[in-house]
Every structure is written in structure tokens, then in C-alpha cells.
DOKEBA-754139 format. One record per residue (C-alpha): residue number from 1; x, y, z; residue in one letter. Coordinates in steps of 0.5 Angstrom, whole numbers, plus 500, padded with zeros to 3 digits. Example, Ala and Ser with C-alpha at 12.3 -4.5 7.8 and 13.67 -1.06 7.14 Angstrom:
<recs>
REC,1,525,491,516,A
REC,2,527,498,514,S
</recs>
This chain:
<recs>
REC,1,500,500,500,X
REC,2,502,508,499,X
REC,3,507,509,504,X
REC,4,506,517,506,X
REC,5,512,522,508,X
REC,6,510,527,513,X
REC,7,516,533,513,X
REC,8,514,538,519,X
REC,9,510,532,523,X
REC,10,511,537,529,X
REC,11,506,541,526,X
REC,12,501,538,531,X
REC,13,494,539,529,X
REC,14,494,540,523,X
REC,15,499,532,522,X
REC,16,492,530,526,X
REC,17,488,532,522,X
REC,18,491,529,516,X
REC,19,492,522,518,X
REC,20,484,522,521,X
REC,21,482,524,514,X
REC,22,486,518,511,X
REC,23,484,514,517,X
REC,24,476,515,514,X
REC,25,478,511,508,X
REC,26,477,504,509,X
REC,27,481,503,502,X
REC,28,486,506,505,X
REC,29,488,502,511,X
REC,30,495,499,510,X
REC,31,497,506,508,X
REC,32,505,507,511,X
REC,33,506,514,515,X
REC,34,513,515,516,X
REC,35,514,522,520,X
REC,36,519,527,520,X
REC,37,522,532,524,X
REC,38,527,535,526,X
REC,39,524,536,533,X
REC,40,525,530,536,X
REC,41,520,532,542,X
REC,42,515,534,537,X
REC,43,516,528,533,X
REC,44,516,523,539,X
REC,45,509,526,541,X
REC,46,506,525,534,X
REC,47,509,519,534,X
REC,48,504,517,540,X
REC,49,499,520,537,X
REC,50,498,516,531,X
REC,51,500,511,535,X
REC,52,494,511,539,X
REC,53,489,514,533,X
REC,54,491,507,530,X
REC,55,489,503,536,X
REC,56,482,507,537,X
REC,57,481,505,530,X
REC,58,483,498,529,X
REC,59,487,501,524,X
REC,60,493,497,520,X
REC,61,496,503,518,X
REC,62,503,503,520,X
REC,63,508,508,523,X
REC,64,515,510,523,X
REC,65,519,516,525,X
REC,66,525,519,523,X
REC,67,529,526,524,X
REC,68,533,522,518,X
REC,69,529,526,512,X
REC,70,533,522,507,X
REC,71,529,517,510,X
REC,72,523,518,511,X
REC,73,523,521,503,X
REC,74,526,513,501,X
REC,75,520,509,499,X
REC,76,515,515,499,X
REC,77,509,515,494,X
REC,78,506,522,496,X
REC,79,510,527,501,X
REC,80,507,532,505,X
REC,81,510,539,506,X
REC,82,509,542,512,X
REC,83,514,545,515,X
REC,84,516,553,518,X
REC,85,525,555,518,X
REC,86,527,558,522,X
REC,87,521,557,526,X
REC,88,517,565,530,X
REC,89,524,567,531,X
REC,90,525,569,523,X
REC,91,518,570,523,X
REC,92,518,576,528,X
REC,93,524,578,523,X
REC,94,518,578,519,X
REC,95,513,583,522,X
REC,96,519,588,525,X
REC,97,524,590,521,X
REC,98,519,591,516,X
REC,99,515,595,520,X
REC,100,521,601,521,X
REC,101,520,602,514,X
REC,102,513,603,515,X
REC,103,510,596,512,X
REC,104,505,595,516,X
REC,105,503,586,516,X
REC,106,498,583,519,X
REC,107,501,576,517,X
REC,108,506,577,513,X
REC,109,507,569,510,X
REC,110,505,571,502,X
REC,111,507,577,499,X
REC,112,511,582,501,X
REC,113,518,583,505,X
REC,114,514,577,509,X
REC,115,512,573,504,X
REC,116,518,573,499,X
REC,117,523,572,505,X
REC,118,519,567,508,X
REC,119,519,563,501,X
REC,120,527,564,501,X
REC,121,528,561,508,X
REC,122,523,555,505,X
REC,123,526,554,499,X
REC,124,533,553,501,X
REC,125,530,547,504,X
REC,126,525,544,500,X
REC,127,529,545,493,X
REC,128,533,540,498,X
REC,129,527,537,499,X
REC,130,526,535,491,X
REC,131,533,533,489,X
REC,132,533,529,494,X
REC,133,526,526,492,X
REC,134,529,526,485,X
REC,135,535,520,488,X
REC,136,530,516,492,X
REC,137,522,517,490,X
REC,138,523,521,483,X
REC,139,515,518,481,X
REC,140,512,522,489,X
REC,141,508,527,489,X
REC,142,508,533,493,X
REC,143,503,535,497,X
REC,144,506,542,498,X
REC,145,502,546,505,X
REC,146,507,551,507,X
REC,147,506,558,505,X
REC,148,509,562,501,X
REC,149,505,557,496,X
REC,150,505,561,490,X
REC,151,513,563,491,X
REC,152,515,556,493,X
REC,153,510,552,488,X
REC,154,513,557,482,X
REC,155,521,555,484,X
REC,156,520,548,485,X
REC,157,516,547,477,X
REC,158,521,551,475,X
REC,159,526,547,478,X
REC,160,524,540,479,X
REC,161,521,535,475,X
REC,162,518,533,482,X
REC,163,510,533,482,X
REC,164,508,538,487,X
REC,165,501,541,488,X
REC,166,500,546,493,X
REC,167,494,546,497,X
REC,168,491,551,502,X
REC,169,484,551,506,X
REC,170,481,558,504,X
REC,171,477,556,498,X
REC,172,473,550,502,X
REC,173,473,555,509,X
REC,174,470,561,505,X
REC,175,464,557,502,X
REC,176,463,555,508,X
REC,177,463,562,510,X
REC,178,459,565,504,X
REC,179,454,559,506,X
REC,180,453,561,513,X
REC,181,452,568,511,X
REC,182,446,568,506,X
REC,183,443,561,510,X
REC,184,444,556,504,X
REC,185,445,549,507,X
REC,186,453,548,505,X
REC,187,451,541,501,X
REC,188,446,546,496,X
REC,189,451,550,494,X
REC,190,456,551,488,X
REC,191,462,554,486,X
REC,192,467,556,481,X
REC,193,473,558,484,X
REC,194,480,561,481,X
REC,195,486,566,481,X
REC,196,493,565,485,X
REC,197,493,562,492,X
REC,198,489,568,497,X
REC,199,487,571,491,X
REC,200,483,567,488,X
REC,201,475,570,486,X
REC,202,469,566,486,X
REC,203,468,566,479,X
REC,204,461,564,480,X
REC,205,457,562,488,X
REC,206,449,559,487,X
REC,207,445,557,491,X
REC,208,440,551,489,X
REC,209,443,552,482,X
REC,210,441,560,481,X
REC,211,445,566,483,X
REC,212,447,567,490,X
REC,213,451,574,490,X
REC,214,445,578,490,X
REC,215,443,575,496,X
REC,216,451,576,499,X
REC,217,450,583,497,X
REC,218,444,584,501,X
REC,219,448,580,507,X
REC,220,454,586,507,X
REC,221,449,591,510,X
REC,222,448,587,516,X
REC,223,454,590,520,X
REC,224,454,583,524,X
REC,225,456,580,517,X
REC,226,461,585,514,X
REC,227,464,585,521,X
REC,228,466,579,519,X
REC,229,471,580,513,X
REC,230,471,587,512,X
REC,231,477,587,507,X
REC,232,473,582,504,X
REC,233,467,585,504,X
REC,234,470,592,501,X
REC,235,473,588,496,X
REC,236,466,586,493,X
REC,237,464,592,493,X
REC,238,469,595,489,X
REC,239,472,589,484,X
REC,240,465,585,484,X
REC,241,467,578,486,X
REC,242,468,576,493,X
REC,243,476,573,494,X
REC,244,478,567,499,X
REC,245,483,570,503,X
REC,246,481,573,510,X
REC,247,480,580,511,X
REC,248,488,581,515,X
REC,249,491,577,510,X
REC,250,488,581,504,X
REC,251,488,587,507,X
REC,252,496,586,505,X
REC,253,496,584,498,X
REC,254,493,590,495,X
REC,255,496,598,497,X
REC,256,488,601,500,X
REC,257,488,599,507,X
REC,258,495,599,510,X
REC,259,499,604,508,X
REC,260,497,610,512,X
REC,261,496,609,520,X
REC,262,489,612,519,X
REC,263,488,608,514,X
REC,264,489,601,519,X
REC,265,486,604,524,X
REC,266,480,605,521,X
REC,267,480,597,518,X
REC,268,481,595,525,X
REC,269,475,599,528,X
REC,270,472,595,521,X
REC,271,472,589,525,X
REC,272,466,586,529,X
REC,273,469,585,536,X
REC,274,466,578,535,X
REC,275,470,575,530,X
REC,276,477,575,528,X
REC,277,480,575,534,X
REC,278,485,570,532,X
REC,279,490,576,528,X
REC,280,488,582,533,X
REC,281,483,585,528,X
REC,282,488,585,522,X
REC,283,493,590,528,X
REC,284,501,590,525,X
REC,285,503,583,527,X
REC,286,497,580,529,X
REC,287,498,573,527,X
REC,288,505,573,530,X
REC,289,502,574,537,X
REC,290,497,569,535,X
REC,291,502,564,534,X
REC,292,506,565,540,X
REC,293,501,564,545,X
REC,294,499,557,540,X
REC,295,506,555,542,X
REC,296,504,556,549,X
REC,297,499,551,549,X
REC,298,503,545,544,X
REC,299,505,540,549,X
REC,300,498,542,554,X
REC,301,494,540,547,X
REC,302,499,533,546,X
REC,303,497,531,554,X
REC,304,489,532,554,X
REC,305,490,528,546,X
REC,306,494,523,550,X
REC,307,490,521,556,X
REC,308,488,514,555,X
REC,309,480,517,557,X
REC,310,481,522,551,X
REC,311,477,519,544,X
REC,312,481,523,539,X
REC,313,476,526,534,X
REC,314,477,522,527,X
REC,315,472,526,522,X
REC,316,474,528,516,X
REC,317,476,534,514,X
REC,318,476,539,509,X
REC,319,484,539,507,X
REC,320,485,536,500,X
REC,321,491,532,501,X
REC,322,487,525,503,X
REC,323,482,526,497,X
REC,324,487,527,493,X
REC,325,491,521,496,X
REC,326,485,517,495,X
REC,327,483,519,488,X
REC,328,490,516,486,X
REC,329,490,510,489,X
REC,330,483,507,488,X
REC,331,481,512,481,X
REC,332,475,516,486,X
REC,333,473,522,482,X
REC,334,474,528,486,X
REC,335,474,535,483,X
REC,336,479,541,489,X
REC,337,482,547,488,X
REC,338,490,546,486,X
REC,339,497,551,486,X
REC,340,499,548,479,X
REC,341,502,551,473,X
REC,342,497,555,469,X
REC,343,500,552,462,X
REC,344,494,556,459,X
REC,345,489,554,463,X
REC,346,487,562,466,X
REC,347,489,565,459,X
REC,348,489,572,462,X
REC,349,494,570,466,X
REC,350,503,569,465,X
REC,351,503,562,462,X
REC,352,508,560,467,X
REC,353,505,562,472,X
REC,354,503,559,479,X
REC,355,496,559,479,X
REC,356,490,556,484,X
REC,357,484,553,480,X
REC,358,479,547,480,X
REC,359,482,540,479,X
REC,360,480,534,477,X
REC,361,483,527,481,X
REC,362,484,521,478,X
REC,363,489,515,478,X
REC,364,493,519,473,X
REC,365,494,524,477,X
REC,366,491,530,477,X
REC,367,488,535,472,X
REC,368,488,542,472,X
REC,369,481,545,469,X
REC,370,481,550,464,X
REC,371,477,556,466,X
REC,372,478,561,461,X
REC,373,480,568,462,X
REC,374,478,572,468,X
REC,375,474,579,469,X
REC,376,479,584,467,X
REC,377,480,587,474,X
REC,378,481,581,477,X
REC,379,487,578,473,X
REC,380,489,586,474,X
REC,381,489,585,482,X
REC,382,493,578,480,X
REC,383,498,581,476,X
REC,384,501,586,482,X
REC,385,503,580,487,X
REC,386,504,576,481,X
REC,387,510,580,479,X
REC,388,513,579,487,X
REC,389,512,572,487,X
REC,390,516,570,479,X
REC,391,521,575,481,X
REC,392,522,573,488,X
REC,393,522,565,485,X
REC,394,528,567,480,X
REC,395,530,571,486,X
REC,396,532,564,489,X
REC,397,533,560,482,X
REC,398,538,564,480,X
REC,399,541,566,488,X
REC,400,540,574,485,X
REC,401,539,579,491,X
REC,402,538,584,486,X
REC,403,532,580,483,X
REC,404,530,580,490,X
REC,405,529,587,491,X
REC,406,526,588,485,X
REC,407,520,583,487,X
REC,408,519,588,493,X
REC,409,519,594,490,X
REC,410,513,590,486,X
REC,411,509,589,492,X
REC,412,504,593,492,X
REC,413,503,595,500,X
REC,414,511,597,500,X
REC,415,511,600,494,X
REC,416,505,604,497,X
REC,417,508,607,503,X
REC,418,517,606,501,X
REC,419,522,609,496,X
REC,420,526,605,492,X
REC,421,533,606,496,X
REC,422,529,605,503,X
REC,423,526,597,499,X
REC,424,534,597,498,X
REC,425,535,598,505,X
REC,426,531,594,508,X
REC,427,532,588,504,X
REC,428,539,588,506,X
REC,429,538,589,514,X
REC,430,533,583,512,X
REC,431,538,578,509,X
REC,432,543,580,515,X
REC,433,539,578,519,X
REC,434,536,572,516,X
REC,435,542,569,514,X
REC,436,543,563,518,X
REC,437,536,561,514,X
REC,438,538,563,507,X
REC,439,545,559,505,X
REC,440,543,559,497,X
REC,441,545,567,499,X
REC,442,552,565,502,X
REC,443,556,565,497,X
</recs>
């Protein structure tokens, strides 16, 4: 059976659900794990988990672990990426260093200094990733969740023949929500989805077969909903579509919400008290913050999951990675959204650009769906952070500093709020001081 490579087990919860969403396939039943950390606490722990969610079960799945990658990548049929260089340390670098030349990030993990520096530290292990891949299981697949996925998706299909497709949650998690906000019954709604990741557009959103957008117009009055998604809401207004990533998150992509100090206040008033907590309402750092106080919680999570009274939950979630896995095997139809190569599939946009559109899944893989050209003032909206990510990919392709810099006077909040020589600036403090993280720009 599939012998499935976890690289970045030690993210905890999202390892958990992986392995449960698989677990609830019965044809999948002899699946071999093998998990991968460099934390071997972490990894202990995960082992353990799985472990017992195999017991719960009566599974005859099988578990291996391993700080040993090579290993863990030897025999592999599908390997799941999930990892975080240079873990918050580097991420704070992230948010701070940019913050004093007034590059206000919420997340910071897509698109501007955050993004492209994150991709770089991430890129200088998953290339290796590859290449290993290439030696040991050159007929895997990638499975690729880490962020930045346009930057990281794009180097690895210009660098390595390895199948890789990216994946996120923020299509399935926002027709959840678009539902929820008009009061559709989730199975009764339908929907087109397509663009780059965290910029994707609901090209089409019906309720029992006819339109569902007028009836989210209506909705967007109610300040209890646009409180919700404030970003996302004023975006709908304006561009007419409703895009995937959450208002924190899409606030940095584009130049409208951030670049002055007003302009930020106002989008954090935006926000309904009620919702959104979890990145302080879009505040500078926001999920920095978050994430520190998640740490706090990691081994206290692990204890409750591995007392012997606790049932670990093993409903299926609505992650992609054990649909696609289950289609390959067992030649199940399933349609999902993908980070692949355009290869012309949205006409408007470059050709060799990494792009997130329906996909079709059967046992020859996977089928990018072909949609045609979009609105123009959404490929509009795309070609402005697209510029960042292929410049940024080159960037680490072709170890070009001067290219990185470029791919963040490209950005479209930066360039809002920073002049070239103060870009240049910042770019070098941060290369300083990630350096440890980013040995492609050794030399």
C-alpha cells in the first residue's frame, strides 16, 4: 500500500487531521506513514498520537518516524510538506524589520517582505526536498501545504520534474462561510473558483442552481456579517467578486488598507469584536501573536489528546490531501482546488505562472480544469502580487539578490508606503539577519 512522507510532522493538529481524514477511507487501511521532524519531542509525541488514533480504530495502517528526511522520502508515494524554517524567531523578523520602514503586515506569509522572505527560507529546504526526491522516489508527489505556496509552487515547477501540487484550505473555508451568511444548507450550494492562492475569486457562487450573489449583496448590510470580512466585503463592493483569503490576510495584497496609519485604524474599527480575534482584528503582527500564544498551548494539547480517556475526533476534514490520495489509489473521481501550472488553463494570465483553479483527480493524477479568461479587473488584481512571486522564485532560482529586491518593489503595499532606496535598505537588513536561514545566498 501508499507509503505517505510527513515532512514537518511536529505540526501537530494539522498531522492530526491529515491522518484521520485518511483513516476514514477503508480502502486505505494499510497506508504506511512515515513522519519526519527535525524536533524530536515534537515527533515523539506525533508518533504517539498516531499510534493511539490506530488503536482507536483498529486500523492496520502502519507508523514509522525519523529525524532521518532522506529516509523518510526513500519509498515514498505521496509526501506532505508542512514545515516552518527558522520557526517564530524568523517569522518575527518578518513582521519587525519591515515594520520600520512602515510595511504595516498582519500575517506577513504570502506576499511582500514577509512572504518572499519566508518563501526564501523555505525554498532553501524544499529544493533539497526535491532533489532528494529525484534520487530515492522520483514518481512521488508533493503534496505541498507550506506558505508562501504561489512562490514555493512556481520555483519547484521551474526547477524540478517532481509532481507537486499546492494546497490550502481558504476555497473549501469560504464557501463554508459564504453559505453561512446567506442561510444556504452547505450541500446545496455550488461554486467556480479560480486565480492564485489567497487571491482566488468566486467566478460563480449559486444556491440550488441560480445565482447566490445577489442574495450576498443583501447580506453585506448587515453590519453582524461585514464585520465578518471587512477586506473581503469592500473588495466585493468594488472588484464585484468575492475573493477567498480572510480580510487580515487580503488587506496586504492589495495598496488600499494599510499604507497609512488612519487607513489601518479605520480597517481595525471594521471589524466586528465577535469575529476575527484570532489575528487581533487585522492589527500589525496580528497572527505573529496568534501563533505565540499557540506554542503556549502545544504540549498542553498533545497531554489532553494522549490521555487514555480522550477519543481523538476522526472526522473527515475538508483539507484536499486524503481526497487526492484516495483518488490516485482507488481511481475515485474527485474535483478540488490546486496550485499548479497555468500551462494556459486562465488565458489571461502569464503561461508559466502558478495558478489555483479546479482540478480534476483520478488514478493518472491530477487535471487542471481549464477556465478561460477571467474579469479583467481580477487578473488585474493577480498580475500585481504575480509580479512578486515570479520575481521572487527567480530571486532564489537563479540566487539573485538584485531580483529580490526587485520582486518587493513589486509589491503592491511596499511600493505604497516605501521609496526604492528605502526597499533596498530594508532588504539588505533583512538578508542580515536571516541569514542562518537562507545558505543559497551564501556565497
Amino acid at each position: 500500500m501508499a507509503k505517505v512522507a510527513f515532512i514537518g510532522a511536529g505540526s501537530a493538529v494539522f498531522t492530526r487531521n491529515l491522518v484521520a481524514d485518511l483513516m476514514t477511507f477503508p480502502e486505505l487501511d494499510e497506508t504506511r506513514f512515515c513522519f519526519m521532524d527535525i524536533d524530536e519531542k515534537r515527533l515523539e509525541l506525533v508518533d504517539r498520537l498516531a499510534r493511539k488514533m490506530i488503536e482507536q480504530t483498529g486500523s492496520r495502517m502502519t507508523v514509522e518516524s525519523t529525524t532521518d528526511r532522506r529516509l523518510a522520502l526513500t519509498g515514498a508515494d505521496y509526501v506532505i510538506i508542512s514545515i516552518q524554517v527558522g520557526g517564530l524567531d524568523a517569522y518575527e523578523l518578518d513582521i519587525e524589520i519591515p515594520r520600520k520602514y512602515g510595511v504595516e503586515q498582519c500575517v506577513g506569509d504570502t506576499l511582500g517582505p514577509g512572504g518572499v522572505f519566508r518563501g526564501l527560507r523555505h525554498l532553501a529546504v524544499i529544493s533539497d526536498i526535491c532533489k532528494e526526491l529525484e534520487e530515492v522516489s522520483p514518481n512521488a508527489v508533493i503534496l505541498q501545504y507550506t506558505n508562501p505556496m504561489v512562490i514555493i509552487c512556481r520555483a519547484l515547477q521551474a526547477s524540478s520534474p517532481i509532481r507537486t501540487i499546492g494546497l490550502c484550505h481558504s476555497v473549501q473555508g469560504t464557501s463554508e462561510m459564504l453559505a453561512r451568511f446567506i442561510g444556504a444548507p452547505y450541500e446545496e450550494i455550488k461554486y467556480w473558483v479560480a486565480g492564485i492562492n489567497h487571491m482566488s475569486w468566486f467566478l460563480q457562487f449559486e444556491w440550488n442552481g441560480k445565482d447566490a450573489y445577489p442574495l450576498l449583496r443583501e447580506k453585506m448590510s448587515d453590519p453582524s456579517v461585514y464585520g465578518e470580512e471587512p477586506t473581503r466585503f469592500e473588495l466585493f463592493r468594488h472588484f464585484g467578486y468575492f475573493v477567498t483569503e480572510s480580510s487580515g490576510h487580503a488587506s496586504e495584497y492589495v495598496p488600499y488598507f494599510r499604507k497609512r496609519p488612519e487607513l489601518l485604524e479605520d480597517l481595525v474599527n471594521r471589524f466586528s469584536k465577535d469575529h476575527n480575534a484570532w489575528f487581533d482584528f487585522g492589527r500589525t503582527g496580528g497572527y505573529l501573536r496568534h501563533c505565540k500564544e499557540e506554542v503556549k498551548k502545544y504540549f498542553d494539547w498533545f497531554e489532553e489528546q494522549l490521555k487514555p480517556e480522550t477519543a481523538i475526533n476522526l472526522c473527515r476534514s475538508h483539507e484536499y490531501g486524503a481526497q487526492i490520495i484516495h483518488g490516485i489509489e482507488t481511481n475515485t473521481p474527485y474535483r478540488i482546488n490546486g496550485n499548479v501550472a497555468n500551462n494556459g488553463v486562465i488565458t489571461n494570465l502569464p503561461y508559466d505562472a502558478c495558478v489555483e483553479v479546479p482540478c480534476l483527480i483520478d488514478s493518472t493524477g491530477i487535471h487542471p480544469c481549464h477556465v478561460g479568461a477571467l474579469p479583467p479587473q481580477l487578473a488585474a488584481l493577480i498580475q500585481t502580487n504575480l509580479n512578486v512571486q515570479e520575481l521572487a522564485a527567480q530571486g532564489h532560482i537563479l540566487r539573485d539578490r538584485s531580483l529580490i529586491k526587485q520582486a518587493i518593489k513589486m509589491d503592491p503595499l511596499t511600493a505604497a508606503v516605501c521609496s526604492l532606496d528605502e526597499i533596498d535598505r530594508m532588504v539588505d537588513e533583512l538578508f542580515d539577519a536571516q541569514a542562518q536561514w537562507l545558505p543559497q545566498f551564501s556565497s
